[in-house]
C-alpha positions, 0 to 999 in steps of 0.5 A: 512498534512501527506500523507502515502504510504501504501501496503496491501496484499489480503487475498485472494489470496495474491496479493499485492496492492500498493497506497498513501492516505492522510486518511489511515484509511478510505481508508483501510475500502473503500478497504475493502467495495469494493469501489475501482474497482480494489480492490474490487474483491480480498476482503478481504484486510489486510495493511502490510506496511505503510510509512509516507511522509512530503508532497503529491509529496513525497509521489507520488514519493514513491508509483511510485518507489515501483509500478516500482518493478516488483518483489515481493521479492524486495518490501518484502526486502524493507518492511523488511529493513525499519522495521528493520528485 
């Protein structure tokens, strides 16, 4: 099973959210129907960035360590790198 680490930006107030999800389509649309308590309330939600994993560990791993970015800027320096800007 293929698990994905994805980040959304809101188009609300530009926050950026951080999660994985083995069903990346239906989690954005749960997002984006308010079904998440924290997400719900910076409607509505656009994904940004997507990264595959092998495995539902890999990818825990990898949301934790974007999650310990406190900085903005590092994550968007991590997108850019990894989609080759």
């Amino acid at each position: 099973m293929k698990f994905f680490v994805y980040i959304l930006k809101s188009e609300l107030d530009g926050t950026l959210y951080i999660e994985q999800t083995s069903n990346l389509v239906e989690r954005i649309k749960r997002h984006n129907k308010g079904l998440n308590r924290y997400t719900k309330t910076k409607i509505p939600w656009k994904i940004i960035y997507e990264e595959e994993c092998s495995s539902r560990s890999e990818s825990m791993k990898l949301e934790k360590r974007l999650k310990s970015w406190k900085k903005r800027v590092a994550l968007l320096n991590y997108i850019h790198k990894k989609i080759g800007m």
